[in-house]
ROFI-297410 format. One record per residue (C-alpha): x, y, z. Coordinates in steps of 0.02 Angstrom, whole numbers, padded with zeros to 5 digits, always signed. Last residue first. Layout:
XYZ
...
//
This chain:
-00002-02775+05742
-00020-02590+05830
-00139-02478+05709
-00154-02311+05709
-00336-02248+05660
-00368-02067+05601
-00279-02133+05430
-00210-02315+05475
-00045-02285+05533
+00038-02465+05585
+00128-02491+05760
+00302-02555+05790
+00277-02705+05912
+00342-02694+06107
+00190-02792+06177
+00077-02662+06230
+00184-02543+06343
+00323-02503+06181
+00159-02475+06069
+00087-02359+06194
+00272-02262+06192
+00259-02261+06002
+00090-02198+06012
+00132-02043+06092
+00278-02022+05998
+00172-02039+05842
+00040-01924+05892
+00164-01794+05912
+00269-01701+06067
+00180-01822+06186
+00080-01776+06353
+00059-01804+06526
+00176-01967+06546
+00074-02119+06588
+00140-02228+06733
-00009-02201+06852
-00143-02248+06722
-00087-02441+06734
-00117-02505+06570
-00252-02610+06500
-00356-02478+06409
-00310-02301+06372
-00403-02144+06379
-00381-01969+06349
-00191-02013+06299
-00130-01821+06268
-00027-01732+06108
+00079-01584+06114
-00002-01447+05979
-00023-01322+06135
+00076-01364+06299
+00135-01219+06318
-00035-01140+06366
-00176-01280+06345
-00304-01129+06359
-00280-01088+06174
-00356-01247+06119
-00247-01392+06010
-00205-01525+06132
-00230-01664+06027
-00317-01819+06067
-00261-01983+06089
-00375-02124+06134
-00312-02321+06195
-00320-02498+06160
-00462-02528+06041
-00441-02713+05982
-00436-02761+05804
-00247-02831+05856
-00200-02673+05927
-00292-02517+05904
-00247-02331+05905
-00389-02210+05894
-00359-02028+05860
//
């Protein structure tokens, strides 16, 4: 899933959806994000949207938009 912000493509989330992900099957991971300190990133997200709400809350603090595959952060 892509989330952008402003047209701009701010970071990747992918779900966590093999076997070999253990308890942490269905939770949801940043696989890359762009203009955010890596360091501060928790591992994963209970949902897409949590995931993105936290992004959202590091980019400016606006509610994002869903967008199909594509969330987008205004």
């Amino acid at each position: 899933m892509l989330l952008l912000a402003d047209g701009q493509l701010v970071a990747i989330l992918v779900e966590l959806a093999d076997k070999g992900h253990g308890e942490q099957r269905g939770n949801w991971a940043i696989e890359a994000i762009f203009g955010l300190n890596h360091d501060r990133i928790p591992q994963t997200f209970p949902s897409a949207t949590d995931a993105a709400a936290w992004i959202s809350a590091h980019v400016g603090g606006q509610p994002f938009m869903p967008m199909g595959d594509l969330i987008q952060l205004p």
